[in-house]
VEXGUBA-492630 format. One line per 2 residues: for each residue x, y, z of N, C-alpha, C. Coordinates in steps of 0.05 Angstrom, whole numbers, plus 5000, padded with zeros to 4 digits. Atoms other than C-alpha are relative to their C-alpha. Example, Ala and Ser with C-alpha at 12.3 -4.5 7.8 and 13.67 -1.06 7.14 Angstrom:
5018 4976 5000 5246 4910 5156 5018 5024 5000 ~ 4984 4976 4999 5273 4979 5143 4985 5022 5014 .
# end
This chain:
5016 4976 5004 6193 8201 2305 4971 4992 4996 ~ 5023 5000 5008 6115 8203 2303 4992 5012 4982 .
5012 4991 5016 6071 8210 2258 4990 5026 5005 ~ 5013 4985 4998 6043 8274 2243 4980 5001 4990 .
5030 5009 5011 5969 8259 2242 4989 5029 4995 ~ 5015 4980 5019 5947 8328 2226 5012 5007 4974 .
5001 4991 5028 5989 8336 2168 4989 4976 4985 ~ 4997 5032 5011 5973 8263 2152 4968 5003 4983 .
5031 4988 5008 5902 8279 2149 4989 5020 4985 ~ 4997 4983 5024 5910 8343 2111 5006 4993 4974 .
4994 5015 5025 5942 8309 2063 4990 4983 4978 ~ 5026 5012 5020 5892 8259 2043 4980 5007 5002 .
5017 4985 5014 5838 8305 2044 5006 5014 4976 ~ 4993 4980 5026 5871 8343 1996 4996 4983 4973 .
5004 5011 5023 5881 8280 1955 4981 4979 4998 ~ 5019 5020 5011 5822 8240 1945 5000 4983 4985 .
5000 5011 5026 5816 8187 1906 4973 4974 4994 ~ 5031 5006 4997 5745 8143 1880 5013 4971 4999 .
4996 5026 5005 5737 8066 1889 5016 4994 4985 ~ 4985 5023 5012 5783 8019 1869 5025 5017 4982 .
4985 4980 4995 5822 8082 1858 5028 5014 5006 ~ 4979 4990 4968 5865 8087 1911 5030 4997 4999 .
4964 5004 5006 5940 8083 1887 5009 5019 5023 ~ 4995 4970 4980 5957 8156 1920 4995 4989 5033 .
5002 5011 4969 5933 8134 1983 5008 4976 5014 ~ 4986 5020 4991 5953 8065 1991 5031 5006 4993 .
4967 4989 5007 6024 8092 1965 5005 5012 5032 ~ 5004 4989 4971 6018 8136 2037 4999 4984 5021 .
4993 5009 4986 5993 8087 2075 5023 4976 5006 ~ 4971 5019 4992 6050 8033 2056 5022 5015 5013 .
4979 4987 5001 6102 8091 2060 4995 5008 5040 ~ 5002 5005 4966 6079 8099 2135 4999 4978 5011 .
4998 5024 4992 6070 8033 2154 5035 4985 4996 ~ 4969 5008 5000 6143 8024 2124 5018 5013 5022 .
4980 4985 4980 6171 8082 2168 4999 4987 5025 ~ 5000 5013 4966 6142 8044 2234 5019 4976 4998 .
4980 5023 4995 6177 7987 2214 4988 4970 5001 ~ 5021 5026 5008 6118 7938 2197 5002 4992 4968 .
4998 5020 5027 6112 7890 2138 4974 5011 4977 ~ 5024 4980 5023 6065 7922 2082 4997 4971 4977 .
5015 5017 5024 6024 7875 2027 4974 5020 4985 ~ 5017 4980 5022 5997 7918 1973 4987 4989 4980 .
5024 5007 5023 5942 7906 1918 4985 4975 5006 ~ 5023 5020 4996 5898 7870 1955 4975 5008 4992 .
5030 4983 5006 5832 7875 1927 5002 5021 4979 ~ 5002 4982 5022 5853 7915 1874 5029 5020 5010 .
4985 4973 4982 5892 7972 1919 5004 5006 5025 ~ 4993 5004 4973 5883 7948 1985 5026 4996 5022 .
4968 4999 4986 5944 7955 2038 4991 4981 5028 ~ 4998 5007 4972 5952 7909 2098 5024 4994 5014 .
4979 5001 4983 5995 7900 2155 5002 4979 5029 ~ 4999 5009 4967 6013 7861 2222 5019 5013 5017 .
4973 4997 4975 6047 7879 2286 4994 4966 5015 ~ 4995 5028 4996 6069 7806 2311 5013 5000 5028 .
4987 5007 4964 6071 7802 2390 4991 4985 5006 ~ 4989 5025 4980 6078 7737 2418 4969 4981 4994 .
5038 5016 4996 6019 7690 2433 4977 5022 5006 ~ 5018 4982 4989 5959 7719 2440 4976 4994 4982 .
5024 4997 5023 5888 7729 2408 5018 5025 4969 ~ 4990 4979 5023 5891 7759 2337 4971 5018 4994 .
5013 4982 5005 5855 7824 2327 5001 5011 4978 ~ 5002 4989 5021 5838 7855 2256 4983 5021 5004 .
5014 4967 5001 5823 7929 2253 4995 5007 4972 ~ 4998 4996 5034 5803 7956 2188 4985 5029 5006 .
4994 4965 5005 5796 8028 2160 4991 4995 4966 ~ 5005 4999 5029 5766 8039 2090 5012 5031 4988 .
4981 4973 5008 5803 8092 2048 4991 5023 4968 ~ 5003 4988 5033 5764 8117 1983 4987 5020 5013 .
5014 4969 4999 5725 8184 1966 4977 4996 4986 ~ 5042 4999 5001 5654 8202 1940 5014 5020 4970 .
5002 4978 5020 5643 8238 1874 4980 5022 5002 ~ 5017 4981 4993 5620 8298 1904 5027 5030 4997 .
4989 4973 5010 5648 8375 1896 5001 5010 5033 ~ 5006 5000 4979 5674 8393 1961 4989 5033 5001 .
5006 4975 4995 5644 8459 1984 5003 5008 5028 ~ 4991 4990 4975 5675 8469 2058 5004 5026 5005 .
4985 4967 5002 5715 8537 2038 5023 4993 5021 ~ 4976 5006 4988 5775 8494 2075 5019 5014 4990 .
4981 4989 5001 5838 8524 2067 5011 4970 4991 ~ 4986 5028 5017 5859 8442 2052 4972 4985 4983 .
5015 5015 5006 5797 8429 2014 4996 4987 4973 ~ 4984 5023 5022 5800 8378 1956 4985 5013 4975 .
5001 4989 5025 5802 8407 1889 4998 4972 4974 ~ 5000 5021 5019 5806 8341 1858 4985 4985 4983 .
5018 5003 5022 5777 8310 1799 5008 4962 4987 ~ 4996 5027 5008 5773 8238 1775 4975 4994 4979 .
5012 5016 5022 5744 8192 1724 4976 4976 5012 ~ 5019 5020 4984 5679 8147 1749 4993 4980 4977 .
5006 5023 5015 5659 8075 1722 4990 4996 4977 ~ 5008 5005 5024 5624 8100 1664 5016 5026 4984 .
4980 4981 5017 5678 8147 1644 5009 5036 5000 ~ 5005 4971 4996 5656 8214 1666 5019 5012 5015 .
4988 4987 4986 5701 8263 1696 4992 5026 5016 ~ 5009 4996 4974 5678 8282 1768 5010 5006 5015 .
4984 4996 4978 5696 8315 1826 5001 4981 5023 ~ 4993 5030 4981 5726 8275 1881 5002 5025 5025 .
4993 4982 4971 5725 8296 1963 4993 4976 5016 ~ 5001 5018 4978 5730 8254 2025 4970 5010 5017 .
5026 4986 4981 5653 8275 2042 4990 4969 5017 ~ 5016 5022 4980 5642 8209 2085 5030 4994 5024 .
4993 5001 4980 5707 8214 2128 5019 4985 4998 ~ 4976 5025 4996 5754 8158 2107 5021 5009 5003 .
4984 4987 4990 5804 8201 2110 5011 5002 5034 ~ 4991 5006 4970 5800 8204 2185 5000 4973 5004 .
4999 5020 4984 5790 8136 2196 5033 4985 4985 ~ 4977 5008 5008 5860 8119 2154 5022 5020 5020 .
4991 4978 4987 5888 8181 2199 4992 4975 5025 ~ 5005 5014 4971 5861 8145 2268 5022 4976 4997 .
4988 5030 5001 5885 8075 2248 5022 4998 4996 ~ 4975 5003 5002 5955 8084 2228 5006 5017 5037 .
4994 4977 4981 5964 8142 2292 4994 4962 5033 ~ 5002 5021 4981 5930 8076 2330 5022 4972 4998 .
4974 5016 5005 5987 8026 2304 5026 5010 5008 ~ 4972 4990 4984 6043 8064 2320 4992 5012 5041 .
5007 5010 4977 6004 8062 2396 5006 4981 5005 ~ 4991 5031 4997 6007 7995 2391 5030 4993 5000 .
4978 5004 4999 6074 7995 2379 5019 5005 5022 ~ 4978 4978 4973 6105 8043 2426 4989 4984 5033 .
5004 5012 4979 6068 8001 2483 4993 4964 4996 ~ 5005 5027 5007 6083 7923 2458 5001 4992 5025 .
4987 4997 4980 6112 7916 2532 4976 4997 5016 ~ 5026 4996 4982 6036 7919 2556 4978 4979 4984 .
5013 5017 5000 6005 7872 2519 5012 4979 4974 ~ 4996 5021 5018 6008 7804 2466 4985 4990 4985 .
5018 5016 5023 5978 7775 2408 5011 5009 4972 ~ 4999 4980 5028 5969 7798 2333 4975 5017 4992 .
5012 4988 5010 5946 7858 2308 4995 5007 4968 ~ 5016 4994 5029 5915 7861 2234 4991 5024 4987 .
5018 4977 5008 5907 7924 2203 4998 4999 4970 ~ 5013 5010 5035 5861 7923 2134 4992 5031 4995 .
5012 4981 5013 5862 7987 2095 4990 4992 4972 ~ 5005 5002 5024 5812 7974 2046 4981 5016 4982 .
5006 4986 5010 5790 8001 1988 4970 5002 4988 ~ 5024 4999 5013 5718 8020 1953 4973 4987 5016 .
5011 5005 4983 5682 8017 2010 4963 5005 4992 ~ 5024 4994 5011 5633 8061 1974 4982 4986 4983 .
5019 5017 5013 5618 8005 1930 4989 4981 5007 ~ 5002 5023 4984 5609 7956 1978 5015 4969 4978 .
4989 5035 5014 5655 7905 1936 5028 4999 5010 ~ 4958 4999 4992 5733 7925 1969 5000 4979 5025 .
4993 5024 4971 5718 7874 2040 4999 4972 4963 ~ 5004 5032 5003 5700 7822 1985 5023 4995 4976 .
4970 5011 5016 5759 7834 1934 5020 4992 5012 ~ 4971 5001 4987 5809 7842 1987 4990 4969 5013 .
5011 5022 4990 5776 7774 2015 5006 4975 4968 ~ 4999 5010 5030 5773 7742 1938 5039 4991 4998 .
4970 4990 5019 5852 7767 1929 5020 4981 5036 ~ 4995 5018 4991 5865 7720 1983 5012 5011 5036 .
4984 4991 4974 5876 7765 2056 4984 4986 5023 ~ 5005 5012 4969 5841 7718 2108 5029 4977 4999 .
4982 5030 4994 5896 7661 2083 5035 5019 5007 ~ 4982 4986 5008 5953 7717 2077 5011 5005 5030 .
5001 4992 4985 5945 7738 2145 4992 4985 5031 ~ 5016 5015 4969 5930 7704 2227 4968 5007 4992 .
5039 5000 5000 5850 7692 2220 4994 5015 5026 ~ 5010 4982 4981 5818 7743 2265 4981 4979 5029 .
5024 5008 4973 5787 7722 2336 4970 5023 4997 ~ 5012 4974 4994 5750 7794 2331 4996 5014 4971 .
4992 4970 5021 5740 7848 2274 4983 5020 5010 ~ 5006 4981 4986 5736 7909 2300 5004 5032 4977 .
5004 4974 5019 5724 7985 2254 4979 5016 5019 ~ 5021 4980 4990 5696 8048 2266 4997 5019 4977 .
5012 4977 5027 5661 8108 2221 4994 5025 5021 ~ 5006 4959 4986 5668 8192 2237 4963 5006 4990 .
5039 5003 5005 5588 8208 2238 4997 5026 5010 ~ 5020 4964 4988 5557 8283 2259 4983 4993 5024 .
5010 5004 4968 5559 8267 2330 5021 5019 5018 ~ 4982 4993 4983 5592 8310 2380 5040 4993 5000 .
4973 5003 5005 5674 8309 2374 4992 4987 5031 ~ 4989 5012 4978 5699 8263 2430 4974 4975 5010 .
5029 5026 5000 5621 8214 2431 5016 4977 4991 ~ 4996 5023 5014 5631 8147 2411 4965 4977 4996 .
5025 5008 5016 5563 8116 2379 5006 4966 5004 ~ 5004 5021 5006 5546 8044 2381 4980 4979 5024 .
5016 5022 4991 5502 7987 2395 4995 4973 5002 ~ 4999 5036 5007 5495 7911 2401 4972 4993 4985 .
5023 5004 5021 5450 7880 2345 5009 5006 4976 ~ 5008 4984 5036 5435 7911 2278 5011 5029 5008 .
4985 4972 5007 5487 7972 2274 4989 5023 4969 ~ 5021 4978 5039 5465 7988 2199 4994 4975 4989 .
5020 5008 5020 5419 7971 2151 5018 4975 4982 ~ 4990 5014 5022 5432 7905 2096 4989 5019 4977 .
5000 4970 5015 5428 7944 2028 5006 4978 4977 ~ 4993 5019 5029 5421 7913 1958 4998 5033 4980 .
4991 4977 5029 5438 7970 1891 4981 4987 4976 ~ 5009 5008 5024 5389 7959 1833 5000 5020 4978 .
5003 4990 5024 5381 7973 1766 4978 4984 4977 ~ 5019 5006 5005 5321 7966 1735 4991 5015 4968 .
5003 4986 5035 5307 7976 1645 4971 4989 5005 ~ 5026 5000 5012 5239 7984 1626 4998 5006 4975 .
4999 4997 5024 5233 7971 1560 4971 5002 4984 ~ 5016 4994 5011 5185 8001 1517 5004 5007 4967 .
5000 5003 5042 5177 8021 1432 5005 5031 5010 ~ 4994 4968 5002 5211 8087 1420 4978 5006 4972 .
5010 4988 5031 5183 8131 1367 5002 5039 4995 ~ 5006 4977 5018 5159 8209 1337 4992 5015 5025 .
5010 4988 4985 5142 8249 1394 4975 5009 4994 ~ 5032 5000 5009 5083 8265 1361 4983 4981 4995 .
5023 5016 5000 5052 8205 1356 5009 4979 5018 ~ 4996 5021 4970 5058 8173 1426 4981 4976 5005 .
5021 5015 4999 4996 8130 1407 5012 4975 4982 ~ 4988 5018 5007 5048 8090 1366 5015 4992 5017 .
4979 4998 4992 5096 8087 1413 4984 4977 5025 ~ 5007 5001 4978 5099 8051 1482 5018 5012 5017 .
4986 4979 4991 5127 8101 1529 5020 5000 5024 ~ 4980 5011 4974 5185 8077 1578 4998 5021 5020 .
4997 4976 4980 5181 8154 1605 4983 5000 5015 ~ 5023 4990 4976 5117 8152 1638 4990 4972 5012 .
5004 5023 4976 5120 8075 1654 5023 5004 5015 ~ 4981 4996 4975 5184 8097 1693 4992 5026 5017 .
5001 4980 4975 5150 8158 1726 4980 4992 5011 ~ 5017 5015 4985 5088 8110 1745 5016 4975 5020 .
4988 5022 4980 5132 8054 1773 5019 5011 5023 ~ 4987 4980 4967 5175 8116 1813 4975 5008 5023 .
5025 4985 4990 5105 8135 1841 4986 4973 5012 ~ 5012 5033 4982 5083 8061 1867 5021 4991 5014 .
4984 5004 4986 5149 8047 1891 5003 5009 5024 ~ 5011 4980 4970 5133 8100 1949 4984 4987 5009 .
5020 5012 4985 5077 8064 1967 5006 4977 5024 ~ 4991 5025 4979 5118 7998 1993 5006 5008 5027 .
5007 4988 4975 5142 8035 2047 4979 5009 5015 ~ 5019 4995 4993 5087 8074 2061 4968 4989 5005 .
5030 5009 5008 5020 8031 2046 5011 4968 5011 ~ 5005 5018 4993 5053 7964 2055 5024 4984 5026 .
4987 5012 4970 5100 7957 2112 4995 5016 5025 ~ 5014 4987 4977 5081 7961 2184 5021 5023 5004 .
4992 4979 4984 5100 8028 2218 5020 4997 5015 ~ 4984 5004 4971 5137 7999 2267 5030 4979 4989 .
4979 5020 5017 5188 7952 2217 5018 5038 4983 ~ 4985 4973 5017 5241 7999 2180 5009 4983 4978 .
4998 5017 5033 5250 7989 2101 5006 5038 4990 ~ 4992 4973 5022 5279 8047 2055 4997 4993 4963 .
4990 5007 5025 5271 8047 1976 4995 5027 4989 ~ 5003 4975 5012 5296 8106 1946 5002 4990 4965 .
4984 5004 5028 5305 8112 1871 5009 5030 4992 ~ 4976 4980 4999 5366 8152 1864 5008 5016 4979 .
4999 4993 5016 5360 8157 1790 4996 4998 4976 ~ 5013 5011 5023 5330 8162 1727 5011 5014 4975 .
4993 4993 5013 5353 8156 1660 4988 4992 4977 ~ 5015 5006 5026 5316 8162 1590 4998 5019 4979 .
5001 4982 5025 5309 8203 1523 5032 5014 4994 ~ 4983 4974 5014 5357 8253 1493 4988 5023 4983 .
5009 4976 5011 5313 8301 1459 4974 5000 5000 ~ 5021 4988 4992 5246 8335 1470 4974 4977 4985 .
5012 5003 5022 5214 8304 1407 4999 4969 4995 ~ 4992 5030 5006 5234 8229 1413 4992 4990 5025 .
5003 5011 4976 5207 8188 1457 5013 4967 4993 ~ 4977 5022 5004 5259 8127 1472 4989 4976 5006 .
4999 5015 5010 5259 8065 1468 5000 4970 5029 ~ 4993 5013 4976 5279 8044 1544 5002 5028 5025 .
4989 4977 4982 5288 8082 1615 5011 4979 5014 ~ 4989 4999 4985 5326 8064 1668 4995 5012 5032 .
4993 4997 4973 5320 8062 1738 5028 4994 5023 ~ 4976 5021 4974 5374 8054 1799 4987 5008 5021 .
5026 5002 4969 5339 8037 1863 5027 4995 5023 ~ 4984 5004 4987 5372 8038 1928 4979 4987 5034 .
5029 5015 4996 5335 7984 1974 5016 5000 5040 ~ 4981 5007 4971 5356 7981 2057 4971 4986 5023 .
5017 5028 4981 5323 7923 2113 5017 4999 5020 ~ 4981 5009 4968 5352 7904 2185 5000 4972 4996 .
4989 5030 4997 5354 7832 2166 4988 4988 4972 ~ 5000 5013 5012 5350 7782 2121 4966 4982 4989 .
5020 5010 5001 5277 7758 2123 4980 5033 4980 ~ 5004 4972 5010 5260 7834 2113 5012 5007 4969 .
4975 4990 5030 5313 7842 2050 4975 4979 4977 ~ 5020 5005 5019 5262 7786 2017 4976 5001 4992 .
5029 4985 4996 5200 7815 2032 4999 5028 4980 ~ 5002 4980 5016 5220 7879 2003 5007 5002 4973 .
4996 5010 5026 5252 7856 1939 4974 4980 4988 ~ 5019 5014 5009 5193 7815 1923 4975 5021 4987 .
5021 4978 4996 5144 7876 1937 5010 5019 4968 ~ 4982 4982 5022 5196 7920 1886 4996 4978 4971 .
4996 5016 5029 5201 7865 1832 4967 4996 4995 ~ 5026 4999 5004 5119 7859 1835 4990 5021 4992 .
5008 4974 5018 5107 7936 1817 5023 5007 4977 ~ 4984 5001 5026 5162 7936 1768 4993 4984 4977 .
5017 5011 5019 5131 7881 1734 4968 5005 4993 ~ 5037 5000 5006 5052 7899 1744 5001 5030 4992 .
5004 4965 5021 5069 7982 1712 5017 4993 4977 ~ 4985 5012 5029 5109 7947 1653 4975 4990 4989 .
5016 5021 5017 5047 7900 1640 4968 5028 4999 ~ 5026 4981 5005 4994 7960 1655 5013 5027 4977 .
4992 4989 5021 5035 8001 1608 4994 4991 4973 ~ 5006 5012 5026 5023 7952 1552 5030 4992 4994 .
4979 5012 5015 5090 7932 1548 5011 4971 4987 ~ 4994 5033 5013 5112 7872 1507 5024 4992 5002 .
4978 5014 4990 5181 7860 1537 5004 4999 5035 ~ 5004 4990 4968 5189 7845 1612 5024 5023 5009 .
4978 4989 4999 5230 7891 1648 5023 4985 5004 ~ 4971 5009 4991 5304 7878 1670 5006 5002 5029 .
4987 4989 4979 5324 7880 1741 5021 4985 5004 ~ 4968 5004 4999 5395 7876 1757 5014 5011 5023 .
4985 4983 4972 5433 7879 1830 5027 5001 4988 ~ 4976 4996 5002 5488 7916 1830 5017 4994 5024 .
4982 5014 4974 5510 7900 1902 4990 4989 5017 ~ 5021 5006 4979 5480 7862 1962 5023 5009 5028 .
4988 5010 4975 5503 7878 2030 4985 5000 5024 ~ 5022 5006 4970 5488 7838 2097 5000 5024 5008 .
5000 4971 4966 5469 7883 2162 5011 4994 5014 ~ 4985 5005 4978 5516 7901 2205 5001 4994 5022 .
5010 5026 4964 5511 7857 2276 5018 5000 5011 ~ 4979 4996 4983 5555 7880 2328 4984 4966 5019 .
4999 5018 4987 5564 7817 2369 5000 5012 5033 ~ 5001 4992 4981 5532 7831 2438 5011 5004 5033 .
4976 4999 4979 5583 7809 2490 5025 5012 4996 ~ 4972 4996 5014 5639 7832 2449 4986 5038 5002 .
5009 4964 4999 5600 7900 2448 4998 5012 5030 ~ 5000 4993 4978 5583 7907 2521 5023 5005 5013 .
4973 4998 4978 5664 7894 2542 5014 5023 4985 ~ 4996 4982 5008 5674 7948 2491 4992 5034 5023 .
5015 4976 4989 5631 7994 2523 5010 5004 5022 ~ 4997 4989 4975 5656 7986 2592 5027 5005 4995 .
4972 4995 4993 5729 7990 2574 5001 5032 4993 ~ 5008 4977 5000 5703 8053 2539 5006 5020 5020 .
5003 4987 4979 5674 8080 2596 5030 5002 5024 ~ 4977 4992 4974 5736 8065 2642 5020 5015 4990 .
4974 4983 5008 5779 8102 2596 4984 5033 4996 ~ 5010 4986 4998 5742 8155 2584 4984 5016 5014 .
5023 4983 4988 5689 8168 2629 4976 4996 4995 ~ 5032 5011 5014 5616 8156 2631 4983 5032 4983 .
5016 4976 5023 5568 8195 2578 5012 5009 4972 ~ 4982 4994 5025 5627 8195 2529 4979 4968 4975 .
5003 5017 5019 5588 8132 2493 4968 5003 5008 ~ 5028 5006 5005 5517 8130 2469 4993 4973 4975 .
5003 5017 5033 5475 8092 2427 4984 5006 4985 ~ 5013 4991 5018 5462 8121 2368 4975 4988 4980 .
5035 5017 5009 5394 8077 2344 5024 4987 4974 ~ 4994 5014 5031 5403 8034 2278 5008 5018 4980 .
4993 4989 5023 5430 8068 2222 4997 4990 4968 ~ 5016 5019 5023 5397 8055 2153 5024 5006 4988 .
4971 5007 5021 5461 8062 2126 5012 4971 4997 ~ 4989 5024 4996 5505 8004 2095 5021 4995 4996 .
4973 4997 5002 5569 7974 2099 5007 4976 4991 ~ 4988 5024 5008 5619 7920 2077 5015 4979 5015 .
4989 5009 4979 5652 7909 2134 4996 4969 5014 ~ 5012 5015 4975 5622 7854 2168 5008 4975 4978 .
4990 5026 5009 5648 7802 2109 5021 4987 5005 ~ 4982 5005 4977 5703 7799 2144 5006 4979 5014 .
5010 5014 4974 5676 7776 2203 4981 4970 5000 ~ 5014 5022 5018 5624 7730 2161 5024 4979 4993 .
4988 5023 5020 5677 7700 2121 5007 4989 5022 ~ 4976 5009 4985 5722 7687 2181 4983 4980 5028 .
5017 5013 4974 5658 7663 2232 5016 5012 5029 ~ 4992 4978 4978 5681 7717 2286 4979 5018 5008 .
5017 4964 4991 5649 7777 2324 5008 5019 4985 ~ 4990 4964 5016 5643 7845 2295 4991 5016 5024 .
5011 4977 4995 5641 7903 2327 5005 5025 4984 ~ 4988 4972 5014 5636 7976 2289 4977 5010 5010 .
5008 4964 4984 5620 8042 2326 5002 5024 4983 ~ 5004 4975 5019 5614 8113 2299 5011 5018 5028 .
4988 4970 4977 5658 8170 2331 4990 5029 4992 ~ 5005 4972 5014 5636 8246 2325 5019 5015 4995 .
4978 4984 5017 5673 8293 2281 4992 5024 5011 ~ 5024 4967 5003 5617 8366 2301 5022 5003 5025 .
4999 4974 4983 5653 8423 2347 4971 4989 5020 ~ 5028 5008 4973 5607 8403 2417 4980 5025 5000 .
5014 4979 5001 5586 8471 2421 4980 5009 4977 ~ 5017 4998 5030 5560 8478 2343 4979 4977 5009 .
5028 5016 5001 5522 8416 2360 4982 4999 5021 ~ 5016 4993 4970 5497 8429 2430 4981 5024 4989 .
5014 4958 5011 5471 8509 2396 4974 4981 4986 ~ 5016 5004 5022 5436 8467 2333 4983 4983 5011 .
5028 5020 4983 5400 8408 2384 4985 5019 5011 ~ 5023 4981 4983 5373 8464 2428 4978 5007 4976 .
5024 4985 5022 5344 8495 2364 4996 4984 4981 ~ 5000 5017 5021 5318 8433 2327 5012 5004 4973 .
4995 4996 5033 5363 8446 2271 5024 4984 4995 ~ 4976 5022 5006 5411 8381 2272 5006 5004 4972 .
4996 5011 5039 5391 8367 2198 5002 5020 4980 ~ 4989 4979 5011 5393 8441 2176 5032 5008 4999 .
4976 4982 4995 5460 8463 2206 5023 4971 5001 ~ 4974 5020 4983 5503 8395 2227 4999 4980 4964 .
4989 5011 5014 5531 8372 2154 5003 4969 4996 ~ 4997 5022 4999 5519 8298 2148 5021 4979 4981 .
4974 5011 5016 5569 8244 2111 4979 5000 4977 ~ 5003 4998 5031 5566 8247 2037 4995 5030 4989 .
5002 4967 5006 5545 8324 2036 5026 5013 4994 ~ 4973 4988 5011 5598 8371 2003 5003 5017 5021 .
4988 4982 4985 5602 8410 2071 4997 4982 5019 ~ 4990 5025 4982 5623 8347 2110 5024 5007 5001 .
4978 4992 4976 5681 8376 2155 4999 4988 5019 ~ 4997 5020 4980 5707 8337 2213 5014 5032 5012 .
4975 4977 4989 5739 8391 2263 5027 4977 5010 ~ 4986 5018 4995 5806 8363 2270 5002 4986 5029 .
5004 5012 4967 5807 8357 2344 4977 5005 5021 ~ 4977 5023 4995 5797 8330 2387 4984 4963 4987 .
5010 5021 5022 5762 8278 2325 5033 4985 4994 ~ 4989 5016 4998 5829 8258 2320 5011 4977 5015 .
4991 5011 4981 5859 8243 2385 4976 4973 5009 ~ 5031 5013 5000 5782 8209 2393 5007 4977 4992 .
4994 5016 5022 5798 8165 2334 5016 4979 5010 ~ 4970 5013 4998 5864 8140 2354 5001 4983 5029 .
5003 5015 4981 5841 8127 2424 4980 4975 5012 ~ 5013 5014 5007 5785 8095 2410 5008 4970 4996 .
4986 5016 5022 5819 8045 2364 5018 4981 5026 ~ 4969 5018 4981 5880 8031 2422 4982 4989 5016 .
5017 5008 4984 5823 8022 2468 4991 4967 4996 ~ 5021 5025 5021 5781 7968 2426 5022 4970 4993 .
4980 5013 5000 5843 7937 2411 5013 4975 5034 ~ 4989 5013 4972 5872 7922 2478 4983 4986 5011 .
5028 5018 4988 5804 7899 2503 5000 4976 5001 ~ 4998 5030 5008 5813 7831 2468 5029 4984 4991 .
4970 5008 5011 5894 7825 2461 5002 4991 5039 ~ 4982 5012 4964 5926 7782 2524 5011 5031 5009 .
# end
């Protein structure tokens, strides 16, 4: 019997669950992976599920699928849309929704294994499939890596993934090079002398050396990298005081820093740690600040031969105009440690989830970024089809490409 990938997919939208999380869902995907009749290894990486299908000689291929949720409030007005609520790292209780899509890509990838299956007869090797978890944090490739799944499993010739993106249903997105952005997470204390709200002339004031160092931090982009280089530094969030009348003692920054490579990633952390330190010391402060990464990740680097035989097997299955290339994406991923650890190619593409027509209406009338719901937004809907069939074919496609 097949899977039923639309209830499959209903299903874990409904149930969400946040980094490192993921019981509910890895429970699902073992319990499917058991019905095909494949070998299941659970709590990798914390909650991670993997699997092989084991045909004959051959190259070994590793697909992977990330499976967590976002602490966001969904607001679709789905008829399956996720009501769910979870607990986040500092304790708070948050709403949870699949607003970046993993949902489909754990929907594709199992729907693409039981392909694999039903046509062993047509080709040979091993297939690898890595559902892993906390993708959002960028730390689930390096637990499930840590918790021991390159020795667990055939070492990959290939790693191959894909991500649902607000492109046309039935597109397939990708490029050789720099796919997405490298991406480091900071956290940044500025410590200053709390005191009396009324006498701020005793005090030294963390609040307004953290709304001067948010206000120069704009500049790196703007004032000191060329036009023509791409660099992102948002700061995502600021935290300081508790009451009107008190001025505290420390603030808090978290910065979110993105580069296309590695020469770039030290240029811009250098620039950031130089105005963090020179509005601490023009503040008058007498402790330095703190900065503290919370994650680093490389940039993703589709391997360019391995990308081109993608593209044409693509095209012969589908048809030409079905694959573009969607530019660099300052987005970042984890994916590619994988492929790092293991000294292999990567490739990862982006499939579209948007109704053609909704997005064909909103290009005519420059209103992509008004009307076409991007990942992480609480009105991030995939239409089910044909984003699924997409998914699944995709996947068998990419697969076969590099299996005897």
């Amino acid at each position: 019997m097949s899977i039923d990938l639309e209830a499959l997919y209903i299903d874990l939208h409904r149930h969400p669950e946040l980094s490192f999380q993921e019981t509910r869902t890895a429970g699902v995907i073992a319990r499917e992976l058991g019905v095909l009749g494949l070998e299941v290894v659970e709590g990798l990486g914390k909650t991670g599920v993997a699997s092989a299908i084991r045909n004959g000689d051959g190259p070994v291929v590793w697909l992977r699928a990330d499976m967590d949720a976002l602490p966001v409030e969904e607001q679709t007005g789905l008829a399956y849309a996720s009501t769910a609520r979870g607990i986040d790292p500092a304790g708070t209780d948050v709403p949870v929704m699949h607003a970046c899509g993993h949902d489909m890509h754990v929907t594709a990838m199992l729907g693409a294994l039981e392909r694999l299956l039903a046509t062993k007869d047509e080709w040979s090797g091993t297939v690898v499939a890595v559902f892993q978890p906390a993708e959002e944090y960028g730390a689930g490739a390096q637990a499930m890596i840590a918790d021991g799944v390159l020795d667990r499993f055939p070492k990959p010739d290939i790693v191959l993934s894909q991500h649902l993106t607000p492109l046309p249903a039935g597109t397939i997105g990708v490029r050789p090079g720099t796919q997405m952005a490298a991406s480091d997470g900071l956290t940044v204390r500025l410590l200053g002398r709390g005191g009396h709200g009324s006498r701020p002339h005793a005090t030294i004031d963390p609040v307004v050396m953290a709304a001067a160092t948010v206000m120069r931090l704009q500049t790196i982009v703007s004032r000191e990298i060329d036009p023509r280089e791409m660099a992102v530094v948002t700061v995502g969030a600021i935290h300081a005081g508790l009451k009107n009348n008190i001025i505290p003692a420390e603030a808090t920054l978290e910065l979110s820093l993105r580069y296309p490579d590695d020469d770039a990633r030290a240029d811009v952390m250098a620039r950031v740690e130089r105005v963090v330190r020179a509005e601490a010391q023009a503040s008058g402060a007498t402790e330095e600040p703190v900065i503290t990464t919370l994650h680093s990740l490389p940039p993703t680097i589709n391997d360019g031969d391995a990308t081109a035989r993608l593209v044409a097997a693509w095209e012969r299955a589908f048809g030409e105009g079905i694959v573009v290339d969607p530019g660099m994406f300052t987005g970042s991923e984890d994916v590619s440690w994988f492929a790092r650890e293991a000294g292999v190619p990567l490739v990862y593409w982006f499939w579209g989830g948007v109704d053609p027509e909704r997005f064909a209406d909103a290009y005519a009338r420059g209103a992509i970024n008004e009307e076409i719901p991007t990942n992480h937004s609480p009105f991030f809907a995939p239409v089910l089809h044909p984003t699924i069939e997409r998914g699944v074919d995709a996947l068998v496609v990419a697969a076969r490409e590099f299996l005897a």
